[in-house]
N, C-alpha and C positions, 0 to 999 in steps of 0.2 A: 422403874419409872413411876415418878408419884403421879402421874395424871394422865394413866395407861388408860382407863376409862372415856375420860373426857375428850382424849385423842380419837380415840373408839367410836365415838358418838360422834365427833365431826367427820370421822370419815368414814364415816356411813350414812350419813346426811349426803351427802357430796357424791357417795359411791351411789346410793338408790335414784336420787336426782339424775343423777346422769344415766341411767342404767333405763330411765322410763325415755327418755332422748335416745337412746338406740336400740332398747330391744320392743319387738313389734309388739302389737295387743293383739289378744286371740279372741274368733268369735267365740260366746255361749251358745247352748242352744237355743236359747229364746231370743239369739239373735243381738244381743248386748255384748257390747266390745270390753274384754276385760284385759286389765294391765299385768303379768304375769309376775314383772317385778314387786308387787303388792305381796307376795309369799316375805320377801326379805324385810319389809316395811316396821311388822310386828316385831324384829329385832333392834331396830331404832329407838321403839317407845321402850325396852328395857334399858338399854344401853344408856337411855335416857336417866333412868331412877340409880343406874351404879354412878354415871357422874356425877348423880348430883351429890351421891354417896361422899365420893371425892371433895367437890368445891363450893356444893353447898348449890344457896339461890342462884352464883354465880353460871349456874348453869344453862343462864338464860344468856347470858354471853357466849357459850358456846354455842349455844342453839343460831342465837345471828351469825357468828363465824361461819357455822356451818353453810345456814340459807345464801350466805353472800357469796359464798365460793363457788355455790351451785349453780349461781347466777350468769357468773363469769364462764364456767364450764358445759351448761345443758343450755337446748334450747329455750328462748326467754319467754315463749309463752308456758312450756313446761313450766321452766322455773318459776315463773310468779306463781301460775297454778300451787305447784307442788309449795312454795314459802307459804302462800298465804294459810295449806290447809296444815304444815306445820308448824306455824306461828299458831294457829290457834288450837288445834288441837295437843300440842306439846303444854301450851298453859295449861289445858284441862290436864293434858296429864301431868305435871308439876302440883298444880293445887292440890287435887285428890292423893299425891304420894306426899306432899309437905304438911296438910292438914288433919290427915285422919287418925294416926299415930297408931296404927295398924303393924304388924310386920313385915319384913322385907319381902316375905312371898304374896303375905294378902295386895299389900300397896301395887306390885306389878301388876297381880291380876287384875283387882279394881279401877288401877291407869289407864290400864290398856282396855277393856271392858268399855270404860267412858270415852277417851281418847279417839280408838279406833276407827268408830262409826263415825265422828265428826272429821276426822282428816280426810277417810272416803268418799264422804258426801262434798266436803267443799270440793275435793281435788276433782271428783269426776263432773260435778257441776262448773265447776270452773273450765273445762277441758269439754263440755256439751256433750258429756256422757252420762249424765245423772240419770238411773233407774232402780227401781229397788234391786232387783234381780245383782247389778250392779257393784250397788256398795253392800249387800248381803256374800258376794263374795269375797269385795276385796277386803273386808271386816273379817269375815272368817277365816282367810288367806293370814290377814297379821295377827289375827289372834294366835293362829298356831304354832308361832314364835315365841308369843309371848306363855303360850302355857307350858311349853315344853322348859322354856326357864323357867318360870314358876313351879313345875313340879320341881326341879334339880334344887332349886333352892330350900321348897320347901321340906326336902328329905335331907340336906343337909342343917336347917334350923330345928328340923325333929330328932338328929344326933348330933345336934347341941357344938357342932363344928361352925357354926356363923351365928355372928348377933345380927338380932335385928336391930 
């Protein structure tokens, strides 16, 4: 499938989006309500950088594909929440993987490093959950996605089996 990626990424857009619409939030213990589906989240913003691998800038196309179907499917204050904070935070992570001319493991971790923190803060502010306590977990939560691919990639770009 030439745009097994891209497919990938919209439907994991669509699968996280719906996924915060029916699985509940747990308390913290400082009493902050965290989204648990934010673990899957930090697979998104990779899944992101192999599309674009695939189509290029066009990847901003699938990124709307994805937010419109989420719309249709998850609750719609979810869904705006959730579009607006990956609408803007998928550009940060696009710019920083199209612009820095980095390798394919630097660019994921760097993405999602930037990325992350701002998809959490709008979504949970958007949703009248904004705390630090918060979006330091749901940041940490997607980061773990994304380093765990960052490492695999970056051991196989160090045995010279993937270009960047």
């Amino acid at each position: 499938m030439r745009f097994k990626f891209t497919a990938l990424y919209i439907a994991l857009i669509v699968a996280v989006n719906y996924a915060f619409t029916v699985v509940p939030l747990v308390k913290l213990p400082d009493g902050t309500m965290w989204p648990p589906v934010a673990l899957l989240v930090g697979f998104v913003f990779v899944a992101r950088d192999f599309a674009q691998r695939e189509v290029g800038h066009k990847v901003l196309l699938a990124m709307l594909v994805g937010v419109g179907i989420s719309y249709v499917m998850a609750d719609p204050f979810v869904a705006t929440a959730s579009a607006a904070a990956f609408l803007i935070s998928e550009l940060v992570d696009w710019a920083v993987y199209s612009f820095t001319g980095k390798t394919l493991s630097q660019r994921i971790l760097l993405s999602s490093l930037l990325g992350t923190p701002v998809d959490s803060a709008i979504f949970l502010g958007m949703l009248g959950l904004l705390s630090p306590v918060g979006v330091l977990a749901m940041t940490a939560s997607k980061m773990l996605g994304a380093v765990i691919v960052w490492w695999m990639i970056r051991k196989r770009e160090e045995s010279g089996t993937l270009n960047a």
